[in-house]
C-alpha positions in Angstrom: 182.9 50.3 152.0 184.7 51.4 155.4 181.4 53.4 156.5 179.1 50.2 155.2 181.2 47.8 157.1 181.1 50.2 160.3 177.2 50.4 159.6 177.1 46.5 159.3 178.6 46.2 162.6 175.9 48.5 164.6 173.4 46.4 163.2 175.5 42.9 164.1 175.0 44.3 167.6 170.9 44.6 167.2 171.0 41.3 165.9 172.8 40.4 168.8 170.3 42.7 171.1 167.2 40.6 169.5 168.4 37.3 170.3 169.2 38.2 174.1 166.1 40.2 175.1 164.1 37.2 175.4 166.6 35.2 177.5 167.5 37.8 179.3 163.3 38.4 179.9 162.9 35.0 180.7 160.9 34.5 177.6 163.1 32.1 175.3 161.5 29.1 173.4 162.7 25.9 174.3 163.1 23.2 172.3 166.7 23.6 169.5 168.8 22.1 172.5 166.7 18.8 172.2 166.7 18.8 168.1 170.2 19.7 168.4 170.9 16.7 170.6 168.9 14.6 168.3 171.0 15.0 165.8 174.5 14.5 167.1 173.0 11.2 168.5 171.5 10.3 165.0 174.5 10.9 163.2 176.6 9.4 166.4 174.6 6.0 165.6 175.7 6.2 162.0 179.5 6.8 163.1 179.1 3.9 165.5 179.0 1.3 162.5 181.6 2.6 160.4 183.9 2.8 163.6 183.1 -0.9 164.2 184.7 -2.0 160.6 188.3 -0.1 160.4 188.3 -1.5 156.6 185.5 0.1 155.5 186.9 3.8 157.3 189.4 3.0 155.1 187.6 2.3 151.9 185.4 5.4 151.9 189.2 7.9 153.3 189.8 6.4 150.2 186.8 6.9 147.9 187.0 11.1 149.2 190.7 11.3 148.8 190.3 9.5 145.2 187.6 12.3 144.1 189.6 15.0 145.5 192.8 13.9 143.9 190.7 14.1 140.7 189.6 17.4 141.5 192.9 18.9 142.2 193.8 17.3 138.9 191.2 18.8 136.8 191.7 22.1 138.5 195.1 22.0 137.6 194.5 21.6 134.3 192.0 23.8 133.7 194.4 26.5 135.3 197.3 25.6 133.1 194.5 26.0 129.9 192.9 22.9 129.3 189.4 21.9 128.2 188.5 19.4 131.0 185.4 17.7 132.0 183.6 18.5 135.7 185.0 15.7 138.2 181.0 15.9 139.3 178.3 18.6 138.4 174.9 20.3 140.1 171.3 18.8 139.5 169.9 20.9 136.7 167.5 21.7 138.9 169.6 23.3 141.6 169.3 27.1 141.3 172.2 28.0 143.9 174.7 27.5 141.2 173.5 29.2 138.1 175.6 32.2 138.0 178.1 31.5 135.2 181.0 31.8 137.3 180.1 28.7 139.1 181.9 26.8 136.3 183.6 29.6 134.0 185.8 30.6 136.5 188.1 27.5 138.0 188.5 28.7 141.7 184.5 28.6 142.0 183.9 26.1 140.3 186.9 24.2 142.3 184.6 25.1 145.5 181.8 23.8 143.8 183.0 20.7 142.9 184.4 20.2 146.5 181.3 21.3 148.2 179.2 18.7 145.7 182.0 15.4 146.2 181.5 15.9 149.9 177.6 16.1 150.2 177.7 12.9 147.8 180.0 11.3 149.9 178.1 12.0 153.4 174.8 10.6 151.8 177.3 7.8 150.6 178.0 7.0 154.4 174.3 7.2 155.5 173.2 4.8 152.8 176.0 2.3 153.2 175.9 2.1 157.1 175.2 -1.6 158.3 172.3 -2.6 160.3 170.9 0.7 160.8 167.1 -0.1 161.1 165.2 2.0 158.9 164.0 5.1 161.2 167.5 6.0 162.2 168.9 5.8 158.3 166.1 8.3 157.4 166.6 10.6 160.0 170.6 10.7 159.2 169.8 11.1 156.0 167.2 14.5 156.8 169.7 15.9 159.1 172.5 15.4 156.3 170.6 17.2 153.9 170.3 19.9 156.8 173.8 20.4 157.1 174.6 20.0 153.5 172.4 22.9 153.2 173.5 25.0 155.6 177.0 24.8 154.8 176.6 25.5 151.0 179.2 27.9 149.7 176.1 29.9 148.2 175.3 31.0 151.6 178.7 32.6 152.2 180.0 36.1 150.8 183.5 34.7 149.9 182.5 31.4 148.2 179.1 32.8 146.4 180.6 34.9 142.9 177.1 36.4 142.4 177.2 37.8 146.5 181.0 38.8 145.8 180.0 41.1 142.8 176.7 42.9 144.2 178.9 43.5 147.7 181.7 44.7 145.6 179.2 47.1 143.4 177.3 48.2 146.6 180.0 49.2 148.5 179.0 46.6 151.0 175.1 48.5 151.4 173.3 45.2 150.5 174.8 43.5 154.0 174.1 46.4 155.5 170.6 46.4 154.8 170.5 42.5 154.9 171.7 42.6 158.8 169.0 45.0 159.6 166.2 42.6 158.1 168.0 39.5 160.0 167.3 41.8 163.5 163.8 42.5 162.4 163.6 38.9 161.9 164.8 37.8 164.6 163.1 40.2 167.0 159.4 38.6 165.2 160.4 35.2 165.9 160.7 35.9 169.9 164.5 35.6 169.8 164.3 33.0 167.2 165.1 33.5 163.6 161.8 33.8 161.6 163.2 34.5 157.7 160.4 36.2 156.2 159.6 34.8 152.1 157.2 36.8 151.2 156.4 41.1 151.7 154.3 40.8 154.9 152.8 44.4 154.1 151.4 43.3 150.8 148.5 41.0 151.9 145.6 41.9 153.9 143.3 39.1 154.8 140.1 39.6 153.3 140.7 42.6 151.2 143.4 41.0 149.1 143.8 37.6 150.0 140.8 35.1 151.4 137.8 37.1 149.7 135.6 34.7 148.4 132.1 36.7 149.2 130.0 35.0 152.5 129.4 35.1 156.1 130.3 33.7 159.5 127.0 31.7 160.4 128.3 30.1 163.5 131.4 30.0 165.9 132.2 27.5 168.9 135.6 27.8 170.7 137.5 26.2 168.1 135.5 27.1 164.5 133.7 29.4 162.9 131.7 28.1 160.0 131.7 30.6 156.9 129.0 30.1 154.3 129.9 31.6 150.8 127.2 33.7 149.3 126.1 32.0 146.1 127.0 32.9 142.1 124.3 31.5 140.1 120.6 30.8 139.4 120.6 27.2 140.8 122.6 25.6 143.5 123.2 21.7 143.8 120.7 20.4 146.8 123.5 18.7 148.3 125.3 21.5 150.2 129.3 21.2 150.2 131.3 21.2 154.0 135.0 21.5 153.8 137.3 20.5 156.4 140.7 22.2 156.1 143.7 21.8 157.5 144.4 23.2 161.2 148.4 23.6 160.2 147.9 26.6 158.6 144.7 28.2 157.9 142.0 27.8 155.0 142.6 30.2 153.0 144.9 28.0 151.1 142.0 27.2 149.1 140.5 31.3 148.7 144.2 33.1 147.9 143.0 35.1 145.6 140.4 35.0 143.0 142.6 33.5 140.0 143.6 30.5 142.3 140.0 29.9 145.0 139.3 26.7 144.4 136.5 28.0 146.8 135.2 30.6 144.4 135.4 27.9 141.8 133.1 25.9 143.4 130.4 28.6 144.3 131.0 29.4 140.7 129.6 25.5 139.6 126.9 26.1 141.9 127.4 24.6 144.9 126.9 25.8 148.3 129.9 26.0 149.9 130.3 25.8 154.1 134.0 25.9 155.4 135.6 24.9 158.7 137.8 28.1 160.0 139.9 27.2 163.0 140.8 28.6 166.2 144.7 29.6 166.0 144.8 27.9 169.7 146.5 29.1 172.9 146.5 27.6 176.7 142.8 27.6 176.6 142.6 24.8 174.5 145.0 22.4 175.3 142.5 20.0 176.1 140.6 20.0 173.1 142.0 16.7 171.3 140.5 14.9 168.7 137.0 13.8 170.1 136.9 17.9 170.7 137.6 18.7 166.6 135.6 16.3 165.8 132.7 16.8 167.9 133.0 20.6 168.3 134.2 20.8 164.3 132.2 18.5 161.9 129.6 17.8 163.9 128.7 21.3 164.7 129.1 22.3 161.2 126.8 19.5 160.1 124.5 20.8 162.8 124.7 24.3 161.2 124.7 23.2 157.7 121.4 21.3 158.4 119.7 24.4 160.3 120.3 27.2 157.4 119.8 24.5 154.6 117.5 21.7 156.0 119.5 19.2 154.4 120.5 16.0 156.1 123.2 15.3 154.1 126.5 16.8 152.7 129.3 16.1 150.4 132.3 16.9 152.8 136.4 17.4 151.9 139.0 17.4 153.8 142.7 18.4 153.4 145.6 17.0 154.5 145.1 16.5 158.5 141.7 17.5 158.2 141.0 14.9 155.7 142.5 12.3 158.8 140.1 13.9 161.0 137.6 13.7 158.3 138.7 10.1 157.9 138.5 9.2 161.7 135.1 11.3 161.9 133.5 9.2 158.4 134.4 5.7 160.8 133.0 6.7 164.1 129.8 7.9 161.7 129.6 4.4 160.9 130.2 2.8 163.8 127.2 4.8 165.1 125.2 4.9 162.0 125.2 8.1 161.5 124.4 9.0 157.8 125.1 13.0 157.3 128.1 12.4 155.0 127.0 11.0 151.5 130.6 11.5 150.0 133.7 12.4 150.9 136.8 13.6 149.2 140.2 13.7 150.4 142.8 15.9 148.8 146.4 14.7 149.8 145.8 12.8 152.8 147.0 10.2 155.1 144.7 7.6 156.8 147.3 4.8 156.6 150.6 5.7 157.7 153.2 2.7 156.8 154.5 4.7 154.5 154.5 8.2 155.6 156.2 11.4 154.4 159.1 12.8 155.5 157.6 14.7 158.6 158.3 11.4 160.2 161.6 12.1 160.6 160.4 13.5 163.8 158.1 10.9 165.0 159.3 8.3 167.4 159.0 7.8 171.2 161.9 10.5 172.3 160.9 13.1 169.9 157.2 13.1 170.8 157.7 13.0 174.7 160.1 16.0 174.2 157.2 17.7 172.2 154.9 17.1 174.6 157.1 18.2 177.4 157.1 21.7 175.4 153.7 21.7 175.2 152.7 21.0 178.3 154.2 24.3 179.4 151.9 26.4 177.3 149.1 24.1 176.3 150.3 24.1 172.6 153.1 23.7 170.5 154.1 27.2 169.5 153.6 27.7 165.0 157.1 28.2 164.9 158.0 24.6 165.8 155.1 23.2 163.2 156.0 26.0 160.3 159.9 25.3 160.6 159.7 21.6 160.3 158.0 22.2 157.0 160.3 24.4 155.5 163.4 21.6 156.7 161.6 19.5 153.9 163.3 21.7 151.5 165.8 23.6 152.6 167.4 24.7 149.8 164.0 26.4 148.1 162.4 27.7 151.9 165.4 28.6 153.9 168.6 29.1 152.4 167.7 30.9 149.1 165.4 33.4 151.3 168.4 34.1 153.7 170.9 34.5 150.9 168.2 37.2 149.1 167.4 38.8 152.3 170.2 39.2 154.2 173.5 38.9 152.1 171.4 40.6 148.7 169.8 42.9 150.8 166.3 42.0 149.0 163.5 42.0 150.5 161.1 39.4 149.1 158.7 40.0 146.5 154.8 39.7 147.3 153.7 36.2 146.6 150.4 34.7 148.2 150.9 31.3 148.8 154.5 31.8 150.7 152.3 34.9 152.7 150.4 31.9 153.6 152.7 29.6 154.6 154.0 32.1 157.0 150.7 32.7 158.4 151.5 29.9 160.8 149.2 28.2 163.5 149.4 26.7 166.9 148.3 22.9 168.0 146.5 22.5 171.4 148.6 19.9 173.2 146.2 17.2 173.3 145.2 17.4 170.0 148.4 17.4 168.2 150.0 14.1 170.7 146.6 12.2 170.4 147.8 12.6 166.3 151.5 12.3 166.4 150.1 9.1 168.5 148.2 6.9 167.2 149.0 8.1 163.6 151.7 8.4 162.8 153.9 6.5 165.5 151.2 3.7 166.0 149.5 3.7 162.7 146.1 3.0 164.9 143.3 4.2 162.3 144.1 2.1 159.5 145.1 -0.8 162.2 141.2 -0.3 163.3 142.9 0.5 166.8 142.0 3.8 167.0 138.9 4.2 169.2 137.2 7.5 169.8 134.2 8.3 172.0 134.5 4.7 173.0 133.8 3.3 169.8 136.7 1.4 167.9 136.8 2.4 164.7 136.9 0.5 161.6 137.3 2.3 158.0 136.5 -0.7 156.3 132.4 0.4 157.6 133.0 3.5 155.6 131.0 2.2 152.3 130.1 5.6 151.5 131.7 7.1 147.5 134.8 8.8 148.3 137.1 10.6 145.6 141.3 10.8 147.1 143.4 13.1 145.7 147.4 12.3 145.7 149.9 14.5 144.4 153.4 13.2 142.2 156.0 14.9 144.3 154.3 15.2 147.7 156.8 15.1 151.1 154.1 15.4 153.2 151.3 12.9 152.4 153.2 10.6 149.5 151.1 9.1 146.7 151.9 5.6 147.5 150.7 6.5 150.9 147.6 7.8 149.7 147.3 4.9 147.4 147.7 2.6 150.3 144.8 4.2 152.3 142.6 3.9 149.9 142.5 0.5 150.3 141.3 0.7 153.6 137.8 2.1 153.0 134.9 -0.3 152.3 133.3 2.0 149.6 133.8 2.9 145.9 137.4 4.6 145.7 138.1 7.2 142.8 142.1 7.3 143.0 143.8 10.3 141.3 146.8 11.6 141.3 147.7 15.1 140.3 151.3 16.6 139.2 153.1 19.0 141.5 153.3 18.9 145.2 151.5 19.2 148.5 150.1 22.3 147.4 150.5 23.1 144.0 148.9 19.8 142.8 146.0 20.9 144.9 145.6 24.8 144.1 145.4 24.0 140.2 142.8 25.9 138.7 141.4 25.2 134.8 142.3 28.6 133.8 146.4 28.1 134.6 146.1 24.9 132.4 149.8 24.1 134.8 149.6 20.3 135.4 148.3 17.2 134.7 146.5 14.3 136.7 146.3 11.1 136.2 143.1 8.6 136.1 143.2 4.5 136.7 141.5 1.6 137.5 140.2 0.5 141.2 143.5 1.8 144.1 144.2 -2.5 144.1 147.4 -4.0 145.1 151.1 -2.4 144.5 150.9 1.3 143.7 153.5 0.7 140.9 151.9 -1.9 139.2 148.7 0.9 139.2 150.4 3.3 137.4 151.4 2.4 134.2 147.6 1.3 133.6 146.7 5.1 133.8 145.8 7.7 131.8 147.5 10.8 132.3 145.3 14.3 131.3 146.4 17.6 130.9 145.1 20.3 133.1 143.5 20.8 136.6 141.4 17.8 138.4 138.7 20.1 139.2 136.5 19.6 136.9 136.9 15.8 137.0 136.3 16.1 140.7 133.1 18.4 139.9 131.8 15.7 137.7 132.0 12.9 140.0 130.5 14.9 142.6 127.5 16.2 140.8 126.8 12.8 139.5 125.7 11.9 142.7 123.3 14.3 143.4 122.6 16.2 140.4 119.2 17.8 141.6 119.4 21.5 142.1 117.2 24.1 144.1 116.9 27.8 144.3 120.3 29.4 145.9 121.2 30.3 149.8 122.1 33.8 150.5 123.8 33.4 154.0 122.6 35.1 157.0 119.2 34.8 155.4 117.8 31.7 157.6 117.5 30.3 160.9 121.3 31.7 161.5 122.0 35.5 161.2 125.0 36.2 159.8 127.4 37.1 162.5 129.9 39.2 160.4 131.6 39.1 156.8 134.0 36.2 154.9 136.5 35.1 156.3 135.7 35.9 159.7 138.0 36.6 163.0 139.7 33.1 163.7 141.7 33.4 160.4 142.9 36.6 161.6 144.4 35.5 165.1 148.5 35.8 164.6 150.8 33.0 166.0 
């Protein structure tokens, strides 16, 4: 233990080392002082109104004192003997305090209790502040879940039993080996802490991970379009663009060959083209909107129509990409441009009233203090974008990994999806404020505000079928938001809602039989009068999807090898873009 704790000091001082070397380069990332000022003046607000009614200070000093009273109580009972029942307990679902101890044993559980009475009671004070206008009371509430995260008694040797036993039985190794990760860390986050979730060495992209057979057909400065070589006798006519998300890169949909909903689709015979992006830098801060659009779908339509000689496509888009997809499909039909014949949308937001919890950091101060950071590089570094994600759920993507990694001395086990989720990507500047914008702070495309290439656009002129995809439990694009924007196209809507979250509900394939979706009538009115008129169905949405899709354009014609026509191939699935590092 004395040599280990000697050991666990030399690597405190890499730690240390890591975190200086880019301030003392020059090199730091700006940006925590502002969040960190946010905060306090968030909170601060909420302090303001409870300050300005002494007698309700005094009501919730009491309603704390009274739990804690009743804590001491049961504590004191329980130490003298009795049977007595928690003062308050955990959400079955909260795996930081499943050890046993956590209740068997009354000093841990006593912690426990305490920790539990005082996150209920901060929420309490968030939720009963007066006249805090709605913005404000979410934020407070985000950041109080931050803190109540952070200040867990999991996360801390002394207060965790499980940590207490493996540093006891290891002789204090597993902190030893847990500092050296958190320098490692730190030093690949540029100074900043970047807790890995997932083994880095385990994936390769495009040998074991993204490997969905095709080729790169054609590449701009901000995509290259892949075109997946084809698995049957017959392909549908109709060829099949998708649009991906530019947070994060495609190959969310082509992990690996259990869960491509990619290879899925090449497998029902369609011809598959999908939208890789450029992981941006200061070359393409200008490109905003107008430029993914233009220099995105409408160069893949170009391509699509040169190798295939179709005019027309089915097209998908994910998440942001089903916004751009969204903002492209009205300026198509504000210039009459016919191309698309269908679109689907899987979790996304073209109405954003009633927006996920990313807009915690969308209002006027938070966006000009983005942009100022941007403005220095010409992006917004993936940190910033892949951070605010994982603040969504703390619990699950921060805190469990830094208790594993650096207190357990684990390192994490191999698992695609998080692989991905670290695999994180820049924004040019003006794309990213154009969308923080007139999305989400100015709600401009479902408005019909929004104009682009000097056309104002109008969903309501999008009368072409399009099938949207929500998901139960999604933070990020909710499925009363979803709900909500399908209102706002003209055309036939097919509404659906899938179990799981923003990514799980998604990546669902037939074979895992691990969800259900739901099916209703026409996306009209209140989202929860909709949904006790559906019918809920076991299993993935992908072959409902498939069905509606080929019913639209059933005719099929011989397959496409790529490379083979008017576009040589210019190099293997999935191509060099996927491959550029943040």
């Amino acid at each position: 233990m004395a040599q280990n704790m000697g050991k666990l000091v030399e690597q405190a001082g890499k730690v240390t080392a890591a975190y200086l070397k880019p301030i003392e380069r020059g090199e730091a990332k700006t940006g925590q002082a502002d969040e960190a000022s946010e905060m306090v003046k968030v909170l601060g607000r909420v302090a303001e109104r409870w300050i300005n009614d002494p007698q309700k200070i005094i009501e919730a000093q009491g309603a704390i004192t009274s739990d804690f009273l009743s804590l001491w109580s049961a504590t004191l009972k329980r130490l003298g003997g009795e049977e007595v029942a928690p003062v308050i307990t955990p959400d079955k679902r909260d795996a930081r305090f499943a050890d046993p101890e956590w209740s068997s044993h009354p000093v841990f559980d006593f912690v426990k209790q305490a920790y539990l009475l005082t996150t209920r009671w901060a929420e309490g004070m968030v939720e009963q502040a007066e006249d805090l206008d709605p913005h404000t009371r979410n934020k407070a509430r985000f950041y109080v879940k931050q803190i109540a995260g952070a200040l867990a008694p999991s996360n801390f040797v002394a207060t965790n039993p499980e940590l207490l036993r493996e540093t006891m039985a290891q002789s204090g190794e597993n902190l030893v080996r847990g500092m050296r990760m958190l320098a490692e860390d730190i030093e690949a986050g540029g100074g900043e802490l970047k807790i890995r979730q997932s083994d880095p060495g385990a994936f390769q992209i495009g040998v074991n991970i993204a490997t969905t057979p095709g080729k790169v057909i054609y590449r701009n400065d901000i995509i290259e379009l892949i075109q997946y070589a084809p698995a049957t006798e017959t392909v549908l006519k109709r060829p099949l663009l998708i649009v991906p998300p530019w947070i994060n890169k495609f190959y969310i949909l082509d992990l690996n060959p259990e869960k491509s909903f990619i290879r899925w689709c090449v497998a029902q015979g369609l011809t598959v083209f999908c939208i890789s992006w450029v992981n941006p830098d200061h070359r393409h801060a200008a490109k905003d909107f107008e430029s993914y659009m233009r220099e995105g779908i409408f160069a893949a339509l170009d391509a699509i129509e040169t190798v295939t000689g179709e005019k027309q496509v089915s097209a998908i888009g994910y998440c942001v990409g089903g916004t751009l997809l969204g903002v492209t499909l009205a300026y198509m039909a504000a210039t009459r441009d016919k191309r698309i014949a269908s679109a689907t949308f899987f979790t996304t937001q073209v109405d954003f009233s009633h927006a996920g919890e990313l807009s915690v950091f969308v209002d006027e101060d938070q966006i000009r203090a983005v942009e100022e950071q941007m403005a220095e590089r010409g992006y917004l570094d993936g940190a910033r974008m892949s951070g605010a994600f994982n603040m969504l759920r703390p619990n699950d993507l921060i805190w469990s990994y830094a208790v594993n990694n650096y207190l357990k001395g684990k390192a994490p086990t191999p698992f695609d999806l998080l692989y991905w989720n670290s695999d994180s990507t820049r924004m040019p500047a003006a794309n990213h404020s154009f969308y923080l914008r007139n999305c989400y702070l100015e709600n401009k495309l479902s408005k019909g505000e929004m104009r682009i290439g000097g056309k104002l656009l109008d969903l309501k002129k999008v009368r072409i079928p399009v099938y949207n995809l929500a998901t139960r439990e999604d933070h990020i694009a909710p499925a009363k938001s979803v709900f909500i924007g399908s209102q706002t196209f003209g055309g036939p809507v097919e509404y659906v809602m899938a179990g799981s979250g923003h990514i799980a509900g998604v990546v669902n394939p037939p074979n895992k039989v691990k969800y259900q979706f739901w099916t209703g009538p026409e996306p009209e009115g209140a989202f929860e009068d909709w949904l006790p008129k559906t019918q809920e169905h076991p299993g993935s949405w992908w072959p409902h999807w498939f069905a509606w899709l080929e019913k639209q354009a059933p005719k099929r014609v011989k397959p496409r090898i790529p490379g083979d026509g008017p576009l040589p191939a210019l190099e293997d699935a999935p191509g060099s873009y996927v491959k550029i590092k943040a």
